[in-house]
C-alpha positions in Angstrom: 24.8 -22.1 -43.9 22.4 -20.7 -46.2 21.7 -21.5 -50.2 19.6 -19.3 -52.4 16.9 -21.1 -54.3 17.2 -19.7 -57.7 14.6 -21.5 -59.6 11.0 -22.6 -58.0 12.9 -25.0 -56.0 16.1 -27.3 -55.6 16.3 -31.2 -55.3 18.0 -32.8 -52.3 20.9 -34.0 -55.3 21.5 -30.8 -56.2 21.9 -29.2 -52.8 24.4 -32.3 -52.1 26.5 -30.9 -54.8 26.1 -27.1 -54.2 27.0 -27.6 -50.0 30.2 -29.4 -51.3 28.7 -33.1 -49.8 29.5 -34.8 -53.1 31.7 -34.0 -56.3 29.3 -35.0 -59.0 25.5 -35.6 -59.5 26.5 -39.0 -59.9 27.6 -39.7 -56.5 24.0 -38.0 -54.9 22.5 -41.6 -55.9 24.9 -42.9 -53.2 25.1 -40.2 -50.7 21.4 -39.8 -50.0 21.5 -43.1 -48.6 24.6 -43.5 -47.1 24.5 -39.7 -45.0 22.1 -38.4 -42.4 19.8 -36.0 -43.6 16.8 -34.5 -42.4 14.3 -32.2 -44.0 12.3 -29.8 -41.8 13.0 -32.7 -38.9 12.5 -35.8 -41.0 14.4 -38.2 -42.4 14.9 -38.3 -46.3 17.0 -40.4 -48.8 15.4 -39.4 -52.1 17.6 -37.3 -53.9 14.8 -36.1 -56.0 13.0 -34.4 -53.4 12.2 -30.9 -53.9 13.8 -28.3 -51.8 12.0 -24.7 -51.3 12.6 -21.8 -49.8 12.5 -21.8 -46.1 13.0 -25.3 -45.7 15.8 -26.5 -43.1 17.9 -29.8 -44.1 20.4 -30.6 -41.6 23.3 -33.3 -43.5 25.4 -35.0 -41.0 24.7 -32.3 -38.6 25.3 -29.3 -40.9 22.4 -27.0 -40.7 21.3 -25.6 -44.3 18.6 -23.1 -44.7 17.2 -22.6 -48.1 16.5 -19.0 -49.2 
């Protein structure tokens, strides 16, 4: 799957939401800790990282590439 950064970058919670992981920003707070997510190959549960273009996250085995 691929997502297209709009803005300078993306955080972790709002990818959550966008890929369809979670319903509400709400539930990111939860889900960062409770599903399996790598970024560019390591492991992150801080829904506040930044995401940017070309960076890989792969959520419970679901490869996302960030345009």
């Amino acid at each position: 799957m691929e997502i297209k950064v709009i803005n300078e970058y993306i955080t972790l919670g709002q990818l959550l939401k966008k890929a369809d992981f979670i319903q509400s920003g709400g539930e990111a707070k939860f889900a960062v800790k409770e599903l399996d997510i790598t970024v560019n190959g390591e492991k992150e549960d801080r829904r506040g990282r930044k995401l940017y273009p070309n960076d890989v996250v792969v959520i419970e085995g679901k490869t996302i590439t960030l345009l």
